[in-house]
Each structure stands twice: as structure tokens, then as C-alpha cells.
C-alpha positions in Angstrom: 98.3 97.3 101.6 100.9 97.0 98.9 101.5 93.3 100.8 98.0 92.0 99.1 99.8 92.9 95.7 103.1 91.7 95.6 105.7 90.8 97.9 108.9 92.4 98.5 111.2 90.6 95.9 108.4 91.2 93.3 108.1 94.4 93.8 111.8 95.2 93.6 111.7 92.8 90.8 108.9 94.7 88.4 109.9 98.0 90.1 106.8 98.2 91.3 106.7 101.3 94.6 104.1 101.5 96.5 103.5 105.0 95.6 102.6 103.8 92.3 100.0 101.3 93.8 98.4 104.2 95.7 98.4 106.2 92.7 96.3 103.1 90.7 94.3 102.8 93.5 92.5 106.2 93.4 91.9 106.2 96.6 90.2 108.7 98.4 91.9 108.5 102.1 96.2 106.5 102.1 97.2 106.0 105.6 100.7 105.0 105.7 100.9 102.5 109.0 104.6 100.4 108.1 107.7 102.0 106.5 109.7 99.2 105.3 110.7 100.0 101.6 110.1 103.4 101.6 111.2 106.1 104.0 108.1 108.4 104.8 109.8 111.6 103.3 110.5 109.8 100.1 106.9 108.2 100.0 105.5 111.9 100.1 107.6 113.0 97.5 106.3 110.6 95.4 103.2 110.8 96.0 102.5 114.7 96.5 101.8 115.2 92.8 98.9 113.1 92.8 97.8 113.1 96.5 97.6 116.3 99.2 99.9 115.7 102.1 97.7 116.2 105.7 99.8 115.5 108.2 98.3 115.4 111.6 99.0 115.7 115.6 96.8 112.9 116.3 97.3 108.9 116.6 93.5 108.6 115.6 91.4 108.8 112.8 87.7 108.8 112.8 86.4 109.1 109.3 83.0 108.2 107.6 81.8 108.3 103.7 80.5 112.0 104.6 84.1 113.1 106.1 85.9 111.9 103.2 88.1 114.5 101.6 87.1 116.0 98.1 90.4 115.6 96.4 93.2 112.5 97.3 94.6 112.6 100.4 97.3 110.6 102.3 96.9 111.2 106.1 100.0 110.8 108.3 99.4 110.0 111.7 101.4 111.1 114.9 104.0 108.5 115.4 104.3 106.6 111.8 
């Protein structure tokens, strides 16, 4: 995601993270799939103000407009 908004150098450049994308987002669902820039425990860490942390067992996510959670959430997969 944070691709479509900057590229690497920018975003080192403006000190832009990708937490902070999320966080002007306001997304309902973040599902973290590469970890290139930011290692996943720092990401979190970042992001746990804002966002609940659901990490989950599975490699599979089936979600729809009426399973969407109430409050921000980032979802971690099994195996990111």
C-alpha cells in the first residue's frame, strides 16, 4: 500500500512511515503483507495507539462490509 504513495527514497526523504499513512488512511481493516522498511514489532508499536493489534493463527482472511471490526484494526496473518 504505502508503494501507491511514495517510493522508498521519498519516504525516507519526507520522513514519511508507513504507520503514519495507515493512520491517515482511517482504515477500518491494515493487513500488513511486505516488511521491508519496517520490522513488524516496530510497525505495531507504532501503530497500537491508534489501531487494535489482532494477531491471528490463520494464513486466510475472509472478511465482508458486515464482518468489519467496529474500531481500527490491523490484522497480522500467520507467516507475515
Amino acid at each position: 500500500m504505502a508503494k501507491g504513495f511514495a517510493s522508498t527514497t521519498d519516504m525516507a526523504e519526507k520522513k514519511i512511515t508507513f504507520s503514519e499513512i495507515t493512520k491517515r488512511l482511517r482504515a477500518s481493516v491494515v493487513l500488513p503483507m511486505h516488511r521491508f522498511a519496517t520490522p513488524l514489532d516496530e510497525f505495531m508499536r507504532l501503530i497500537g495507539q491508534q489501531f487494535v493489534i489482532d494477531q491471528r493463527s490463520e494464513r486466510m482472511l475472509k472478511i465482508s462490509r458486515d464482518t468489519l471490526p467496529g474500531t481500527p484494526t490491523v490484522i497480522i496473518l500467520d507467516g507475515v
